[in-house]
N, C-alpha and C positions, 0 to 999 in steps of 0.2 A: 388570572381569569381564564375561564376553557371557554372557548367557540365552538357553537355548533348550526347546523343550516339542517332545513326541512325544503322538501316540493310538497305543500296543500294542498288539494283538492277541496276547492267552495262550490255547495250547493245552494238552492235557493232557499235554504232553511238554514241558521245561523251556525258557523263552522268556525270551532275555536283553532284558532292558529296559534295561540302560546299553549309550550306542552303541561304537562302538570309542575316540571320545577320550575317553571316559569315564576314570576312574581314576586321576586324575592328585590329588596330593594338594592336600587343602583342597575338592572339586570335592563342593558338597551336591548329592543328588538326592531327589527327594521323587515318591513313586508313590501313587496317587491311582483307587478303585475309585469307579465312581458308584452313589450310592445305588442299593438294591434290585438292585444286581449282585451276582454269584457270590461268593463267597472265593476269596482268589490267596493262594496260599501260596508265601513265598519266601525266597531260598536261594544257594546256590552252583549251579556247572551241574548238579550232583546230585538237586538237589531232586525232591522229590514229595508227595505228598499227604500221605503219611506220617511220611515223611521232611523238616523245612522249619525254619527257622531263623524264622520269622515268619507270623502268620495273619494278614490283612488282607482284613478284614470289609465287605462291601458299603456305600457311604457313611466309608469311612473311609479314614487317610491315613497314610504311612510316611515318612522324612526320616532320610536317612543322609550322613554326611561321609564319602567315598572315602579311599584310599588310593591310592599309584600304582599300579596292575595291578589295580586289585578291580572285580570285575564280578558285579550283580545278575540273577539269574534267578527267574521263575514260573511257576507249576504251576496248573490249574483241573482240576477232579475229573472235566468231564466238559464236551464240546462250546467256546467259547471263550466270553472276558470282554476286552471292551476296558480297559485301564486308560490313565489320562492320566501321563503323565508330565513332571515339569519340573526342569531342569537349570540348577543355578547354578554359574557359573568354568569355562561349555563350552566 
């Protein structure tokens, strides 16, 4: 299995963080805000603020097993949040 990491850039308009070979099954990815950063709220391409399947709190960390076709996006309430991201079985 190959490893790979992104630094994202979320806007306040939904911003997919898994890349396109993303979603293949078995495929973890784990999204990562750095301390005393914003909240990323995330979701399907829908998401929003209000709207979010997950809050993900400055200094905190989220770890999902894909599906084939499943693709992660986020939301910030206001101006942008880099978050880290790292890909296992990319």
């Amino acid at each position: 299995m190959a490893v790979s990491h992104a630094r994202v850039s979320v806007g306040t308009t939904a911003t997919k963080l898994t890349s396109d070979a993303d979603g293949r099954d078995g495929q973890t990815i784990s999204i990562q805000v750095p301390s005393a950063g914003a909240t990323v709220y995330l979701g399907g391409a829908g998401v929003t603020t209000t709207s979010y399947g997950y809050e993900l709190l400055g200094g905190t960390s989220f770890s999902v097993e894909l599906q084939q076709g499943e693709q992660v996006f986020g939301v910030v309430a206001s101006s942008t949040q880099t978050v880290n991201v790292f890909r296992q079985g990319a």
